[in-house]
C-alpha positions as a Markdown table, in Angstrom:
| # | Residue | x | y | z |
|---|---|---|---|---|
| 1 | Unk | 0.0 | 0.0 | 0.0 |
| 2 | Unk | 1.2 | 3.1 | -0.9 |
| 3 | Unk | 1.7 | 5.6 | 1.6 |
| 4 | Unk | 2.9 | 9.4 | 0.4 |
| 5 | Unk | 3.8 | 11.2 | 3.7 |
| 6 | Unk | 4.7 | 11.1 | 7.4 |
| 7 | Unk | 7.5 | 9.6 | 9.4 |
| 8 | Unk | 9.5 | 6.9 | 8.6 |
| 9 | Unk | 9.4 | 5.2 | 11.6 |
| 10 | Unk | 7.9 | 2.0 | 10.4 |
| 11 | Unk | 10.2 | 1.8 | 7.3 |
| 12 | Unk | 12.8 | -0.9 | 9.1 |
| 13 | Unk | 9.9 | -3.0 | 10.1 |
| 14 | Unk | 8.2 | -2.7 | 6.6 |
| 15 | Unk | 11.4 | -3.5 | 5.2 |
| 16 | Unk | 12.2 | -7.0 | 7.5 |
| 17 | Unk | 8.0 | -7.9 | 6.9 |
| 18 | Unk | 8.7 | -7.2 | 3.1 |
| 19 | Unk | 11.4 | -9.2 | 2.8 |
| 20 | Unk | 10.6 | -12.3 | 4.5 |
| 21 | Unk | 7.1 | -12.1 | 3.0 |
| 22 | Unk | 8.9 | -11.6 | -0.8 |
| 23 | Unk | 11.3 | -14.6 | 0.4 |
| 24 | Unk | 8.9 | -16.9 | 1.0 |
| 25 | Unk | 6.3 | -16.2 | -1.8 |
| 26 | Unk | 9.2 | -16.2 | -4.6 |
| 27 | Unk | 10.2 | -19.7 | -3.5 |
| 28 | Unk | 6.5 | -20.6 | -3.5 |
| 29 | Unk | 5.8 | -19.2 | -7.0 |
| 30 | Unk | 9.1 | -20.8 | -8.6 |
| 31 | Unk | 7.5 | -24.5 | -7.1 |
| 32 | Unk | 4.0 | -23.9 | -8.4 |
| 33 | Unk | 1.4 | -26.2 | -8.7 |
| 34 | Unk | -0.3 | -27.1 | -5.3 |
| 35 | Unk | 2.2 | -25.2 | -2.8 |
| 36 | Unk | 1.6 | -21.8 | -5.2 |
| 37 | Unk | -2.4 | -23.2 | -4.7 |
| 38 | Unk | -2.2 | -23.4 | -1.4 |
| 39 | Unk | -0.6 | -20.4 | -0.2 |
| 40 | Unk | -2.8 | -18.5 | -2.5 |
| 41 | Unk | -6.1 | -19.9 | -1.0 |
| 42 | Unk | -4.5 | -19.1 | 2.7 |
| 43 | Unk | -3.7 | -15.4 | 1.7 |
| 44 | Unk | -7.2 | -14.9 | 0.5 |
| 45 | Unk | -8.8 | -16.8 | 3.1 |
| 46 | Unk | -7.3 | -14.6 | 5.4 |
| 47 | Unk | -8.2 | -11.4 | 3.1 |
| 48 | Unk | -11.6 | -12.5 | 3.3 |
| 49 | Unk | -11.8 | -12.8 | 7.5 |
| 50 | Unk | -10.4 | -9.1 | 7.8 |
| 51 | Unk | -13.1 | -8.4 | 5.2 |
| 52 | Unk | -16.1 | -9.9 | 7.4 |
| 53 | Unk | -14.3 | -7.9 | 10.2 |
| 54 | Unk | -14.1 | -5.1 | 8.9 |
| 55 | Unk | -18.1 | -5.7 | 7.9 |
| 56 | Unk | -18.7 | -6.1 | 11.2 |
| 57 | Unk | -18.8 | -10.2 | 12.1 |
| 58 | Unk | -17.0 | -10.9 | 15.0 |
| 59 | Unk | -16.8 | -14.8 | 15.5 |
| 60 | Unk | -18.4 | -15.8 | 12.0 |
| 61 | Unk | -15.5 | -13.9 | 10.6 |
| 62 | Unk | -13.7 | -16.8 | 10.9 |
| 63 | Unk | -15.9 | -19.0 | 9.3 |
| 64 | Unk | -16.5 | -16.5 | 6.7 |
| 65 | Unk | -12.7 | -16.6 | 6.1 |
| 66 | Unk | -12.6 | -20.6 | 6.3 |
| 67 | Unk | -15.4 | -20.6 | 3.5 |
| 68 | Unk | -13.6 | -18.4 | 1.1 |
| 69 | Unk | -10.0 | -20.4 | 1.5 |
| 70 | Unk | -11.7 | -23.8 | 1.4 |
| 71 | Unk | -13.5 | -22.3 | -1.9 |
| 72 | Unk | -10.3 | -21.1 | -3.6 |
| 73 | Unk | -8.6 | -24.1 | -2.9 |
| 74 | Unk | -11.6 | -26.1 | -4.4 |
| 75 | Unk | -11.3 | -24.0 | -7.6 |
| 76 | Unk | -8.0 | -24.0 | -8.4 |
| 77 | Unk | -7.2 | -27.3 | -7.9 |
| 78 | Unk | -9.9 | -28.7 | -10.4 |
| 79 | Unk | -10.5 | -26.0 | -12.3 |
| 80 | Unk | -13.6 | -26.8 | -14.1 |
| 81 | Unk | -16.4 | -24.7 | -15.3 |
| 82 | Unk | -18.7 | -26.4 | -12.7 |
| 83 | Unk | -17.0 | -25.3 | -9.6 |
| 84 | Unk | -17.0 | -21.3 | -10.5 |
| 85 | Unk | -19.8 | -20.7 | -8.1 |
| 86 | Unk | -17.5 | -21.1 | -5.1 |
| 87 | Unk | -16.5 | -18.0 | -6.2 |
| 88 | Unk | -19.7 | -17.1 | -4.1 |
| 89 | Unk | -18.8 | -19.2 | -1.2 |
| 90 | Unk | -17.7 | -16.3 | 1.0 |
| 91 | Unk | -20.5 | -13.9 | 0.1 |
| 92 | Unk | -23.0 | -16.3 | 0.9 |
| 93 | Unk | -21.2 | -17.2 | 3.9 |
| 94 | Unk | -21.5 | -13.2 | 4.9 |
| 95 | Unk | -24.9 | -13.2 | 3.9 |
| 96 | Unk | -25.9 | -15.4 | 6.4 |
| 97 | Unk | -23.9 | -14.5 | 9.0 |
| 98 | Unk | -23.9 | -10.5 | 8.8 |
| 99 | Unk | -26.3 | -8.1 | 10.2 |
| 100 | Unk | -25.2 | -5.0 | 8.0 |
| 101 | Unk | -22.7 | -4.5 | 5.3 |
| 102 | Unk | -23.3 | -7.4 | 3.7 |
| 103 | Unk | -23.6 | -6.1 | 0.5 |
| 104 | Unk | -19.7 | -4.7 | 0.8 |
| 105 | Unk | -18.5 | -7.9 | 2.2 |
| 106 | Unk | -19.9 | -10.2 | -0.7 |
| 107 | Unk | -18.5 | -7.4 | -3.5 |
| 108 | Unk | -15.1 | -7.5 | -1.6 |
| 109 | Unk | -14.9 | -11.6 | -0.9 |
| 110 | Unk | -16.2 | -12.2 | -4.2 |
| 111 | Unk | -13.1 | -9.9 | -5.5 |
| 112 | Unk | -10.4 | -11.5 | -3.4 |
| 113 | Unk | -11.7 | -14.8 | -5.0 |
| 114 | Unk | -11.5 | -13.9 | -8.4 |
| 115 | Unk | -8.2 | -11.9 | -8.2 |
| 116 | Unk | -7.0 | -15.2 | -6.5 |
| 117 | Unk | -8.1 | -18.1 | -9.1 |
| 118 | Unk | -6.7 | -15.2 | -11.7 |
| 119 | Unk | -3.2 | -15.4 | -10.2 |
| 120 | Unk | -3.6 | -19.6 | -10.2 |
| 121 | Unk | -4.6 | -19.5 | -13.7 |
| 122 | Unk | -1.7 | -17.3 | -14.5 |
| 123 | Unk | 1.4 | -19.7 | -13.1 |
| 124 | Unk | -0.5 | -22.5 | -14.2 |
| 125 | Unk | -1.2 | -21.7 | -17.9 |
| 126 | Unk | 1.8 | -19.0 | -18.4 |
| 127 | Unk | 4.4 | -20.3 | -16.4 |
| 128 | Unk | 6.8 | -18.7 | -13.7 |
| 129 | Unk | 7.9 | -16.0 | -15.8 |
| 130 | Unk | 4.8 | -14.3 | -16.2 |
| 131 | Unk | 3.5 | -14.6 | -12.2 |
| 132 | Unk | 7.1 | -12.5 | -11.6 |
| 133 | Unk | 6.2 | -10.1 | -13.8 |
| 134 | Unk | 3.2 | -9.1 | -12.3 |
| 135 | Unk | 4.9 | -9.3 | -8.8 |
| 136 | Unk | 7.6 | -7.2 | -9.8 |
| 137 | Unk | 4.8 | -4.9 | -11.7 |
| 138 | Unk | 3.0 | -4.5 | -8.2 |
| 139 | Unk | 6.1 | -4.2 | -5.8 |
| 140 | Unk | 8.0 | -1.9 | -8.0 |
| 141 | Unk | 5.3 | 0.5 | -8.7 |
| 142 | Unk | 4.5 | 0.5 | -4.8 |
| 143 | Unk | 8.2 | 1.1 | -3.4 |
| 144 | Unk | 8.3 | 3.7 | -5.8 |
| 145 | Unk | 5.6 | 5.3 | -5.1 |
| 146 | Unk | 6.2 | 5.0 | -1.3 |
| 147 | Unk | 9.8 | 6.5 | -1.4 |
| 148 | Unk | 8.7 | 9.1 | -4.0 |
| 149 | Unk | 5.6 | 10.2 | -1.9 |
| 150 | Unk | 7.3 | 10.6 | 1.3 |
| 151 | Unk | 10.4 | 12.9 | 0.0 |
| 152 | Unk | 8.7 | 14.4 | -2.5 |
| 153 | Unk | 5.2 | 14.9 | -1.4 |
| 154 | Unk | 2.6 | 17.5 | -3.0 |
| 155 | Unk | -1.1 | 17.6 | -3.8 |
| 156 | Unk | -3.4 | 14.5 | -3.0 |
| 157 | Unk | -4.4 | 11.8 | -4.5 |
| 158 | Unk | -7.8 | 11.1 | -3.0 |
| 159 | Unk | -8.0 | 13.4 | 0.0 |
| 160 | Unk | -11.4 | 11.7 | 0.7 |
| 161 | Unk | -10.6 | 8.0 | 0.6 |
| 162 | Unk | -6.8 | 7.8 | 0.7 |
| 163 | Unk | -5.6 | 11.2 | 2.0 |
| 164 | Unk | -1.9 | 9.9 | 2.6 |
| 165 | Unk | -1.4 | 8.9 | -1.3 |
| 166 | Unk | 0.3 | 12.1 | -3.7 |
| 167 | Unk | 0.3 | 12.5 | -7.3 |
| 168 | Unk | 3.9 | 12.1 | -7.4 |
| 169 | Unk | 4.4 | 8.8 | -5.8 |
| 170 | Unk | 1.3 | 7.5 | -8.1 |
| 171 | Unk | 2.9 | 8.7 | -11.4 |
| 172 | Unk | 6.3 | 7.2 | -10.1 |
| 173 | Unk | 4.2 | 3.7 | -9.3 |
| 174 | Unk | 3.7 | 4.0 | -13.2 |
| 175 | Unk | 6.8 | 5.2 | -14.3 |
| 176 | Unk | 8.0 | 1.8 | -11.8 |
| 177 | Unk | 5.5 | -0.3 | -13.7 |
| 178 | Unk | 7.1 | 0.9 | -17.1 |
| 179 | Unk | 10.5 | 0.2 | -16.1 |
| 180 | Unk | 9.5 | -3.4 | -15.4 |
| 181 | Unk | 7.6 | -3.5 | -18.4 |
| 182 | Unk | 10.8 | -2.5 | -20.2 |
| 183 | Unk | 12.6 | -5.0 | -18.5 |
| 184 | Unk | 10.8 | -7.7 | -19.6 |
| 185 | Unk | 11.2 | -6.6 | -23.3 |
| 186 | Unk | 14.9 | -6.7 | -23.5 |
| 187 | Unk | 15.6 | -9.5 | -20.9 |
| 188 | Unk | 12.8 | -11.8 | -21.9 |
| 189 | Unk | 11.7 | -11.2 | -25.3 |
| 190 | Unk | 8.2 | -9.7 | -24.9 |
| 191 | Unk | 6.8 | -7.1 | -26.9 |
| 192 | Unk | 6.7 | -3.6 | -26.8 |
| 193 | Unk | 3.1 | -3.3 | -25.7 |
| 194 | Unk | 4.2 | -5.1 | -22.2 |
| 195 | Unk | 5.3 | -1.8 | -21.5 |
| 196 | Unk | 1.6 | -0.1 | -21.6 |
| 197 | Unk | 0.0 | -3.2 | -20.3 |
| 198 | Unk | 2.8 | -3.1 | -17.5 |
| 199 | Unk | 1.4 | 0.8 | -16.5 |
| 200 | Unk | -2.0 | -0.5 | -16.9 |
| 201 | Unk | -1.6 | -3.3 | -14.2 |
| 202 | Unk | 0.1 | -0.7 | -12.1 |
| 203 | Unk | -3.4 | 1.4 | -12.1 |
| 204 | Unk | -5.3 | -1.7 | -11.6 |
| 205 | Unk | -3.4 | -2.4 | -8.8 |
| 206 | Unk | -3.5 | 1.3 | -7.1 |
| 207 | Unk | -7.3 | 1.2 | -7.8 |
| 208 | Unk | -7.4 | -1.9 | -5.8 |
| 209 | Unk | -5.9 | 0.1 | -3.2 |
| 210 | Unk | -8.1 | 2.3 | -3.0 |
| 211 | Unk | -11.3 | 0.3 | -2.7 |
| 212 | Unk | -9.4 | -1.3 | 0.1 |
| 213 | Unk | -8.9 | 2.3 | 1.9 |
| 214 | Unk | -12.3 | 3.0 | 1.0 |
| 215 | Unk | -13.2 | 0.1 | 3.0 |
| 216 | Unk | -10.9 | 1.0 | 5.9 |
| 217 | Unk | -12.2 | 4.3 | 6.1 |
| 218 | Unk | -16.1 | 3.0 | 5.9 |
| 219 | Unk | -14.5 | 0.6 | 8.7 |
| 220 | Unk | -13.4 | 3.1 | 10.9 |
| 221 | Unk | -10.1 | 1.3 | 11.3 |
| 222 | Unk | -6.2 | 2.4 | 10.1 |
| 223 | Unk | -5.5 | -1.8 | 9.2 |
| 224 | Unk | -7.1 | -4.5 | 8.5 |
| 225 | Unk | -5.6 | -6.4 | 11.0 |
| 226 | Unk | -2.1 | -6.7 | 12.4 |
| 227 | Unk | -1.1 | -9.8 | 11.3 |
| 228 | Unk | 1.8 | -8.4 | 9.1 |
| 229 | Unk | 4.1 | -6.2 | 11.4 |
| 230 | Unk | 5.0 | -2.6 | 9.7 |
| 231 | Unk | 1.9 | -3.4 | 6.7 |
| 232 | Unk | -1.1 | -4.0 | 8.8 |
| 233 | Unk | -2.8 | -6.7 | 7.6 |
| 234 | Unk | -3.0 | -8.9 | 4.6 |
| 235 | Unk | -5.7 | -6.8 | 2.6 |
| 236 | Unk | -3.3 | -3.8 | 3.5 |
| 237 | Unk | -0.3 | -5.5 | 1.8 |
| 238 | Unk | -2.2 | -7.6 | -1.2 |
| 239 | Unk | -5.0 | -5.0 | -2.1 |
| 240 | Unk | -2.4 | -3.8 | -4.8 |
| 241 | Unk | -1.7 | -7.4 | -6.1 |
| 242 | Unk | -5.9 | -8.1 | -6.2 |
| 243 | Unk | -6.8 | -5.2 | -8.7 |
| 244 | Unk | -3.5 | -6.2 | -11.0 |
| 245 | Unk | -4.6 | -10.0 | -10.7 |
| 246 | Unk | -8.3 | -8.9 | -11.7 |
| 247 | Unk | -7.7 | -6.9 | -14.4 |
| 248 | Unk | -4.8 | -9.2 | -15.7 |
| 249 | Unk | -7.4 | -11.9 | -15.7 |
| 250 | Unk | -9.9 | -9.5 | -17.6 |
| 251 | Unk | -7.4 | -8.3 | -20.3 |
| 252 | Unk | -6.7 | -12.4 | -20.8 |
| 253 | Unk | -10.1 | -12.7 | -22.2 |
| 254 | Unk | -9.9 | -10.5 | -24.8 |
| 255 | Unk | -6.1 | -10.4 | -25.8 |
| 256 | Unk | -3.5 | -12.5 | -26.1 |
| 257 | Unk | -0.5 | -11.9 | -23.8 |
| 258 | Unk | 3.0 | -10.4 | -25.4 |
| 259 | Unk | 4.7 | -13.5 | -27.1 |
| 260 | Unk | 7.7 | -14.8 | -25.9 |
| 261 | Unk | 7.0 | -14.9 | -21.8 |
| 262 | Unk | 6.7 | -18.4 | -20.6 |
């Protein structure tokens, strides 16, 4: 999550979170298959509890997040046309369980589910390759826009739903996403337009952000949880990589990737 301004008192403990997190889910993507499945299903099962949370469940959070990890894992393994409407697991789940909000935390679970059997589908069809590049596309475009936010600064973002974001560290996150689009086209053969689909992933991924401050601020609450130390939770650290996985998986319906990734 991008942040524009403020101290940087929790930059040593975003760094040490960061990197074990980065670590750990590298290793996991190179393996693929069910680890990459599995870890996938846990991160958006846990999405989803700090979703119902945030909705307002308190114990049936837990179930709610159980549902929407037992769902994914479902999903992914078989991958058959049949088994897409666990994508609705989690928002039935909160339909039944929540009092209010419930409208919000279906939308929201029903996203992390999607965004999650979209980044399956992508190491499974396209390889490792193309799961680092959108990785890269996400982290790049957020520690850019983080470092050029803070020293920088200047006029908001989205004073009313993000007000720490700036203009400059959002144009860096694209200028990030570019560089790694770049990268890809003269280290791994990919065309040009990986560049502009690169910047576009980067936007996806900030507008995922957003919709996840928008949520925090509907919440009342500065994280989603504190289950990653210096981040918040894992919405706070993932909402990026959700809106790039969605739209990647949108943009795969209609165009063929840039040749030469795999």
């Amino acid at each position: 999550m991008t942040v524009a301004e403020g101290h940087w008192s929790d930059l040593s403990r975003r760094i040490a979170t960061g990197g074990i997190t980065a670590i750990l889910g590298f290793w996991i993507m190179w393996l693929g298959g069910h680890p990459f499945h599995a870890l996938v299903a846990l991160v958006a099962g846990l999405m989803v509890w700090e979703v119902a949370r945030m909705a307002g469940a308190t114990d049936s959070a837990i179930f709610c997040g159980l549902v929407g990890g037992l769902a994914l894992v479902l999903l992914v393994t078989f991958q058959d046309a049949y088994m897409l409407p666990l994508l609705l697991a989690p928002a039935a789940a909160g339909f039944l369980m929540l009092k209010s909000n419930r409208s919000t935390c279906a939308l929201y679970s029903t996203a992390i589910l999607v965004g999650g059997y979209g980044l399956a589908v992508l190491r499974d069809d396209h390889g490792f390759v193309w799961i680092v590049w959108l990785v890269l596309v996400v982290i790049v475009s957020d520690i850019m826009g983080y470092f050029v936010g803070k020293s920088i600064g200047g006029p908001r973002f989205w004073p009313s739903i993000s007000p720490g974001k700036t203009w400059s560290g959002t144009i860096a996150g694209w200028a990030g996403a570019a560089l790694v689009g770049l990268a890809f086209v003269l280290f791994a053969n990919a065309g040009l337009e990986l560049i502009a689909l690169s910047v576009l992933a980067a936007i996806a991924g900030q507008a995922g952000d957003v919709a996840e401050s928008a949520l925090k601020r509907r919440a009342g609450v500065k994280d989603s949880s504190g289950l990653l130390p210096g981040h918040g939770g894992m919405c706070d650290r993932f909402d990026s990589m959700l809106g790039a996985s969605l739209f990647t998986l949108a943009v795969g319906q209609v165009i063929e990737f840039p040749l030469g990734i795999g």
